[in-house]
RODO-2510 file (C-alpha; in nm, 4 decimals, decimal comma):
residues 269
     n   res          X          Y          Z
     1     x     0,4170    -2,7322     2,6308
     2     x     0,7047    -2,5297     2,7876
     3     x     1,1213    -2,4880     2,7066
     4     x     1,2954    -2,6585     2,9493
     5     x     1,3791    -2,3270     3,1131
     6     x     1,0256    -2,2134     3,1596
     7     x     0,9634    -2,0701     2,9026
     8     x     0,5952    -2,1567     2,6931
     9     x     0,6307    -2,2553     2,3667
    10     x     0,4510    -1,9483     2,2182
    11     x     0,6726    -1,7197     2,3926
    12     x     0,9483    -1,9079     2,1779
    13     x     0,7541    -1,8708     1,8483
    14     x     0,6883    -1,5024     1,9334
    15     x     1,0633    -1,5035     1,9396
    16     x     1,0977    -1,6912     1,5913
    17     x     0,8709    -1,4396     1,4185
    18     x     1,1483    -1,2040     1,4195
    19     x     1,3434    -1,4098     1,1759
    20     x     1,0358    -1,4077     0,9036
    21     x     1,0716    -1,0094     0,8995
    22     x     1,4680    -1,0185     0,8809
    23     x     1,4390    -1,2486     0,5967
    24     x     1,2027    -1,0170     0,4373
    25     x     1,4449    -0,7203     0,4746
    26     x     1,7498    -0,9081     0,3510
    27     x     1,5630    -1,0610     0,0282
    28     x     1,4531    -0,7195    -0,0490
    29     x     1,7708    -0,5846    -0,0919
    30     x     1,8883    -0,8898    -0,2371
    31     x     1,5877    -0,8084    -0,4471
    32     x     1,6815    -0,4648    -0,5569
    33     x     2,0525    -0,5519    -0,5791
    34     x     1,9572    -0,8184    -0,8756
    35     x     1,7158    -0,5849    -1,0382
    36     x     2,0318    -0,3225    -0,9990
    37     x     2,2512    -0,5578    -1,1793
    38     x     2,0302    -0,6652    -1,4516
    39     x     1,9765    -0,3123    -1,5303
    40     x     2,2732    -0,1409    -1,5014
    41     x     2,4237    -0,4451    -1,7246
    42     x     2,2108    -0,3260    -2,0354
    43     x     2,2785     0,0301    -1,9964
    44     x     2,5732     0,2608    -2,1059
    45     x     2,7881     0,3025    -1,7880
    46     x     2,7008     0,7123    -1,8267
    47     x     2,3074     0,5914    -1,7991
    48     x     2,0805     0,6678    -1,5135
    49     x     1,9382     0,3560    -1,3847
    50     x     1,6107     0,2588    -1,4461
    51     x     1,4225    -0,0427    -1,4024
    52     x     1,4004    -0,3168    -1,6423
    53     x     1,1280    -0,4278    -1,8210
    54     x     1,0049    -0,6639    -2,1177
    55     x     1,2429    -0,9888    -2,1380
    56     x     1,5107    -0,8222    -1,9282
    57     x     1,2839    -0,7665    -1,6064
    58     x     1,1271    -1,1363    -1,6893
    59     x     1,4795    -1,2551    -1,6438
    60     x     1,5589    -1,0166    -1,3176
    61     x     1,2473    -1,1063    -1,1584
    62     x     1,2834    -1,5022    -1,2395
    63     x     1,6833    -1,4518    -1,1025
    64     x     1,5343    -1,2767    -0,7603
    65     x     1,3093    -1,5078    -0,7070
    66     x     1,5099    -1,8112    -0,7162
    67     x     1,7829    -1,6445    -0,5321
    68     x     1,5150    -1,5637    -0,2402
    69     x     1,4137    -1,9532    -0,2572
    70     x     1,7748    -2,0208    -0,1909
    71     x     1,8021    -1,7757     0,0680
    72     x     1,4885    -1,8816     0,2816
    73     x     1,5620    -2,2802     0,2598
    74     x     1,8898    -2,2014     0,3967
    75     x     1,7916    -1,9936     0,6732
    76     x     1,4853    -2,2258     0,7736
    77     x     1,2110    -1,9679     0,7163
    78     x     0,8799    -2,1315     0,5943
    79     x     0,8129    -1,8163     0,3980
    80     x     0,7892    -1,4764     0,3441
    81     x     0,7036    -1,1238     0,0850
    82     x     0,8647    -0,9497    -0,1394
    83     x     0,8824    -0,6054    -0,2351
    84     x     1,1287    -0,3568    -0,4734
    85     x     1,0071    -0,0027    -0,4476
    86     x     1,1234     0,3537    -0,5854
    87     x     0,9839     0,6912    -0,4941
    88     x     0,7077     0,6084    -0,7510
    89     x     0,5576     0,2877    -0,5534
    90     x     0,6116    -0,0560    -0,5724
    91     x     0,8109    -0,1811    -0,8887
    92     x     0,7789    -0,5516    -0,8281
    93     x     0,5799    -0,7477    -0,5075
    94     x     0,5948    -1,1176    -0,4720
    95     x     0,5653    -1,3976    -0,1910
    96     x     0,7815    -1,7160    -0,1375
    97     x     0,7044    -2,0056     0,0553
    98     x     0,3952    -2,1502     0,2762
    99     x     0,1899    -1,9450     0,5322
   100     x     0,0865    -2,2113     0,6565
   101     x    -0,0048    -2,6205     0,5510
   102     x    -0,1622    -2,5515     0,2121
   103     x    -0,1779    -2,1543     0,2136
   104     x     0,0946    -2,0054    -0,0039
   105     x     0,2802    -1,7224     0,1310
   106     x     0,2032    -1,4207    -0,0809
   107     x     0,2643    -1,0169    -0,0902
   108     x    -0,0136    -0,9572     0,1064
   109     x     0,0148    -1,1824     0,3856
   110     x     0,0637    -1,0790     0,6936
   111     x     0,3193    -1,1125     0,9395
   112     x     0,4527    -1,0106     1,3064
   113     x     0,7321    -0,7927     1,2539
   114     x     0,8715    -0,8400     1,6172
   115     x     1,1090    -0,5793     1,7384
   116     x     1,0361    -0,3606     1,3936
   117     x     0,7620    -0,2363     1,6311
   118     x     0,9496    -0,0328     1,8139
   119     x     1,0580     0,2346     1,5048
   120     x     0,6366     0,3089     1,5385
   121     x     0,6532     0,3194     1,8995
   122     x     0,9391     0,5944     1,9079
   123     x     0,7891     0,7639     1,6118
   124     x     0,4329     0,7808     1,8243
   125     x     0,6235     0,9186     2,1266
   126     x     0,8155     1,1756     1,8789
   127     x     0,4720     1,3143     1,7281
   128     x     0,3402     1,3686     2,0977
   129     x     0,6714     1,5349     2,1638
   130     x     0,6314     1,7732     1,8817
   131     x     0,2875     1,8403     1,9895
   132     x     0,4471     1,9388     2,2851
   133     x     0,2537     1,7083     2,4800
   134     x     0,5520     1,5124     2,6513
   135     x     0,9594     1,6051     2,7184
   136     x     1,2051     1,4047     2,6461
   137     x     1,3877     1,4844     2,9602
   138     x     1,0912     1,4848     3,1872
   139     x     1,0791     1,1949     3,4040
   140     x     0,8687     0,8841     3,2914
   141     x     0,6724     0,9269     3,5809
   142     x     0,5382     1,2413     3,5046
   143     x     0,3373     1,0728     3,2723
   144     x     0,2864     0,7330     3,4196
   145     x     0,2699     0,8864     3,8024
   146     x     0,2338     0,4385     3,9058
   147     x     0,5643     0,3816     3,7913
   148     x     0,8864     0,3224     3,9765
   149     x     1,1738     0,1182     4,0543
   150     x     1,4280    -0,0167     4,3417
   151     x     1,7349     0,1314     4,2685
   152     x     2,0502     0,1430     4,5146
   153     x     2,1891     0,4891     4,5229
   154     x     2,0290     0,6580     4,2694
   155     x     1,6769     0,8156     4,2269
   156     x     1,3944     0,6353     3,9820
   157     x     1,2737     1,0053     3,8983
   158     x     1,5780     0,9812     3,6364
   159     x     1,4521     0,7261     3,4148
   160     x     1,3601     0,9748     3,1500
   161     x     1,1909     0,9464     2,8000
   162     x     1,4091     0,9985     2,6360
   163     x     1,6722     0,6992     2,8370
   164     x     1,3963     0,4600     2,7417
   165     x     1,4010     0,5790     2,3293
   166     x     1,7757     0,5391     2,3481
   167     x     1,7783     0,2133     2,5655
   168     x     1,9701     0,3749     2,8273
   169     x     1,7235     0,3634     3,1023
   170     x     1,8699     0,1000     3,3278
   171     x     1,5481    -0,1400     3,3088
   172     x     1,5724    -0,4758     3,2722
   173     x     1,5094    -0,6306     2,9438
   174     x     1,1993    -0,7820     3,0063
   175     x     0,9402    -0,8334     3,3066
   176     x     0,9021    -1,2334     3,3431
   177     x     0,7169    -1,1657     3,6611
   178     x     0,3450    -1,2089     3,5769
   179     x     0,4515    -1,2549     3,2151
   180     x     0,5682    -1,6318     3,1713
   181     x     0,4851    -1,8694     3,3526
   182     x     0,4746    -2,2221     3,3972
   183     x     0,1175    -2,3522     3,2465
   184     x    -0,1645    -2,4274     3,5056
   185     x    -0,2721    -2,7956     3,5436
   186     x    -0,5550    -2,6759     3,3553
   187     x    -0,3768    -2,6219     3,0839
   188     x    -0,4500    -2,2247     3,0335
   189     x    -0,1925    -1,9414     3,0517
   190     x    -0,2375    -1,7103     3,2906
   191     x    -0,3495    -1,3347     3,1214
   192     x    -0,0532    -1,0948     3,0399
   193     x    -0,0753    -0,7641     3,2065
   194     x    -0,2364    -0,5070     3,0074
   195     x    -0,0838    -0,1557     2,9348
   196     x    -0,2507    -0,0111     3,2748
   197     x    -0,1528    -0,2620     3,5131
   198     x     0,2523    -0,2753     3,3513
   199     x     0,4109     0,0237     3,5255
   200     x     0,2826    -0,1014     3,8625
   201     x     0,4288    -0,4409     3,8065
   202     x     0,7848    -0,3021     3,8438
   203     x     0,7551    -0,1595     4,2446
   204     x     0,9156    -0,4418     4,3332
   205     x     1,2013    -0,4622     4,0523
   206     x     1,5330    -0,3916     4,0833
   207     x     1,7067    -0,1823     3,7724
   208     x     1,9982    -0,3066     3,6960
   209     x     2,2411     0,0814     3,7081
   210     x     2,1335     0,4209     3,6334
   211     x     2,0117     0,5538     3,3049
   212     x     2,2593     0,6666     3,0320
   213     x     2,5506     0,4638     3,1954
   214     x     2,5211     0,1721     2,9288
   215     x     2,3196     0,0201     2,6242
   216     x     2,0974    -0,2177     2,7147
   217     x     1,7702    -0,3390     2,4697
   218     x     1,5094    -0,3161     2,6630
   219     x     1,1643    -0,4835     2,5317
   220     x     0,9895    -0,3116     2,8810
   221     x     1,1111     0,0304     2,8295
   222     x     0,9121     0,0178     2,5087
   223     x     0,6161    -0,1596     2,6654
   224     x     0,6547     0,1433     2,8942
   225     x     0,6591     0,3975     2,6147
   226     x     0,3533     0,2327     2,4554
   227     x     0,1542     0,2745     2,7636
   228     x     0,2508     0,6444     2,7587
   229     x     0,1712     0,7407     2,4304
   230     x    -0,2308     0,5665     2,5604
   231     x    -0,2013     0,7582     2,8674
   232     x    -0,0765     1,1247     2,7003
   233     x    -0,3429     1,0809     2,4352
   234     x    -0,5737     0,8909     2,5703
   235     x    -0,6295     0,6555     2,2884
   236     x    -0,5498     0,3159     2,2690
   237     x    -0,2284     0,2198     2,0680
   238     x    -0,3634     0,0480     1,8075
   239     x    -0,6021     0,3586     1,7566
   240     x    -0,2929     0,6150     1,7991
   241     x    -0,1070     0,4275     1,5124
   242     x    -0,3969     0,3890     1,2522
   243     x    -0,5149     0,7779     1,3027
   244     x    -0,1396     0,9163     1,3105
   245     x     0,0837     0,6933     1,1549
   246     x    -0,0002     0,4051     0,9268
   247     x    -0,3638     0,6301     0,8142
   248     x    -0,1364     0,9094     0,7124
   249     x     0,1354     0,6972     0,5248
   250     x    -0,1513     0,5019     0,3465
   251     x     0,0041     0,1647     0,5506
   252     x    -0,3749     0,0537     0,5155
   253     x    -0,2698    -0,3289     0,5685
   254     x    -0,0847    -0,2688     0,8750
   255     x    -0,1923    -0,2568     1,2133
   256     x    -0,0463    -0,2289     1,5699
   257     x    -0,2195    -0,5869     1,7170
   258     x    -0,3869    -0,8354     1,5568
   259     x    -0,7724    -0,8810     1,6083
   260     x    -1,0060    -1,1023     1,4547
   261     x    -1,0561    -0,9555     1,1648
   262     x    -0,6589    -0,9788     1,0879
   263     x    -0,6184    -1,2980     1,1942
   264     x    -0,7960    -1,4469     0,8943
   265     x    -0,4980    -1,3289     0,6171
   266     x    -0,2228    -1,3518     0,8581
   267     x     0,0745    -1,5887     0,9234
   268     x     0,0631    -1,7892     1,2250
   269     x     0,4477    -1,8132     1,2175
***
């Protein structure tokens, strides 16, 4: 089934899976903020904080998590996880709501984190940077030779790096083109473009003004900076991430895409 714009129905739910991850972030610190409170209320006002425990941290804890219950009915999220951390680890983990019809949402469910994405996109570009494998300032097709853009008046050579990082880069927001369409009376979607075939896609695009004269989020710059970190180190994304990011910062539940082995413990929503 599609929105009456177009638009499929699991492009829309793509969309919605943002809202799991911002409720996430905003019980957390709603989360810390109670354990803060309970805390700080036993403690001489000249104490260092420090986190609560026997009946005191029963009582935090049981406050946070009815305050998160609260919080995700009235936002319409069908659940989420929990976690309060220090520099020492996690202090408390906990899940709230359904993962799906009779699965209970817990700490160690997974979930799309939409947009999040991005910070490990920029920070994969950054490493390759410091490697001194790719300038900021050097034109994105230096690296991704395919790639260009109709542009009145201005050249396509300055779309940098570094415009796309900072959003500045002119592009459009997203490529529909190829991307969403209408289903076929067969029922099937046709096949997103991979990482390869993206850059090519946008010969026939128009950008909308030249980089670095305004902010605009841009969902393809980033697809665009994902297919350069595969092209500059000629692993895939998913691999980049796991070897250089989430491996190093012991993130051993995350990963870049979902495959079948993933799919089992994760949210659908």
């Amino acid at each position: 089934m599609t929105h009456k714009h177009g638009i499929p129905a699991r492009e829309r739910d793509m969309l919605a899976r943002n809202k799991v991850f911002t409720m996430g972030a905003a019980c957390s610190a709603l989360l810390s903020a109670t354990l803060c409170a309970v805390g700080a209320a036993a403690q001489a006002p000249s104490a260092a904080f420090s986190v609560p425990s026997g009946a005191l941290r029963a009582e935090a804890v049981a406050r946070s998590l009815r305050a998160a219950e609260r919080l995700r009915k009235s936002c319409k999220v069908e659940g989420l996880s929990l976690a309060v951390v220090d520099s020492t680890g996690p202090v408390w983990t906990a899940g709230a709501g359904s993962a799906e019809p009779g699965k209970a949402f817990g700490p160690g469910t997974l979930s799309f984190p939409g947009s999040v994405s991005k910070l490990f996109t920029a920070s994969a570009v950054m490493l390759l940077v410091e490697r001194g494998l790719v300038d900021l300032d050097a034109p994105l097709s230096r690296y991704l030779p395919e790639f260009t853009v109709r542009a009145e008046g201005w050249s396509p050579e300055s779309i940098t790096v570094r415009s796309l990082l900072t959003h500045s880069s002119g592009l459009p927001s997203d490529l529909f083109r190829g991307m969403v369409k209408e289903e076929s009376p067969s029922g099937a979607y046709p096949p997103a473009p991979t990482a390869a075939e993206l850059p090519a896609l946008l010969a026939e695009e128009y950008a909308a003004r030249p980089p670095f004269t305004a902010f605009a989020y841009s969902n393809l710059g980033y697809s665009l900076l994902g297919t350069l970190v595969e092209r500059v180190s000629g692993a895939s994304l998913r691999d980049f991430m796991e070897s250089e990011i989430f491996g190093p910062l012991g993130m051993a539940s995350s990963v870049f895409d979902f495959g079948p082995e993933e799919l089992g413990p994760a949210s659908p929503g």
